[in-house]
C-alpha positions in Angstrom: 30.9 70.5 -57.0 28.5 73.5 -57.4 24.7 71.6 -58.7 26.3 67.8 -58.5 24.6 65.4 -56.3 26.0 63.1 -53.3 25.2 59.1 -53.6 23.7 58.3 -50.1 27.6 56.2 -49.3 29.1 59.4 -50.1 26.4 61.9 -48.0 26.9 59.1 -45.1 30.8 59.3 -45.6 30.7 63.4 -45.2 28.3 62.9 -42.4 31.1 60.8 -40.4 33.8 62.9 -41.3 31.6 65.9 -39.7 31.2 64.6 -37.2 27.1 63.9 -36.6 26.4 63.5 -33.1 24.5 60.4 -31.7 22.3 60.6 -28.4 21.2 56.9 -26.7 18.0 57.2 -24.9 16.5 54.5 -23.0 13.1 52.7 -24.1 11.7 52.6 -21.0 12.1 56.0 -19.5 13.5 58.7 -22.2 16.3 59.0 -19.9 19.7 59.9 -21.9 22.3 57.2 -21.2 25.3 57.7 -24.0 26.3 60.4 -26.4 28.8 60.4 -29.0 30.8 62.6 -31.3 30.0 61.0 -34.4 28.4 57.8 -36.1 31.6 56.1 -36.4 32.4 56.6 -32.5 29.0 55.3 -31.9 29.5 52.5 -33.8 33.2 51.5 -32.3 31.2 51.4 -29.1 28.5 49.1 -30.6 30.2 47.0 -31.9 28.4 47.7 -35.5 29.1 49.7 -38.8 28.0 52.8 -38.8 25.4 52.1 -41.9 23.5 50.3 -38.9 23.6 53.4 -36.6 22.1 55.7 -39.2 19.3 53.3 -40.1 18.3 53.4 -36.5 18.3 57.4 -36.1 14.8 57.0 -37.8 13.2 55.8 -34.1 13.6 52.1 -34.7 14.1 50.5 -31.0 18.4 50.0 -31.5 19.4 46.5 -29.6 15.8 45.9 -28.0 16.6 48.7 -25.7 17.9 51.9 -26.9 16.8 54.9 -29.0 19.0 56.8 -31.0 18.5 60.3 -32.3 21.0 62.9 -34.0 19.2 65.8 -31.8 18.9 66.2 -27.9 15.0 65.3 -27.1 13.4 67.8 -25.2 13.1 66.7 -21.6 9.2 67.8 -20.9 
């Protein structure tokens, strides 16, 4: 696949199956309240597809209440 390009369904695809990890912050405090192993587990435990976890990685407030981010935030 040396100089092809990925469609964004197949870079989210590879993304799952590697296993992109998902940290859930709270709104109020910054305070870390769920990680997960992947989008799709993240998702399973939403209750969502996993489309809607990556559009929230972006800083959107998730649910009214939650932040998600594919890094740990730094804690100062």
């Amino acid at each position: 696949m040396y100089g092809k390009n990925h469609s964004n369904s197949t870079k989210i695809k590879m993304s799952i199956a590697k296993g992109t990890p998902i940290f859930v912050y709270s709104s109020d405090s910054n305070t870390l309240i769920y990680n997960f192993t992947s989008l799709k587990k993240a998702s399973e435990f939403f209750n969502c597809l996993d489309h809607t976890i990556k559009r929230y990685l972006n800083g959107k407030l998730f649910k009214k209440q939650w932040i998600l981010t594919s890094s740990i935030r730094d804690s100062s």
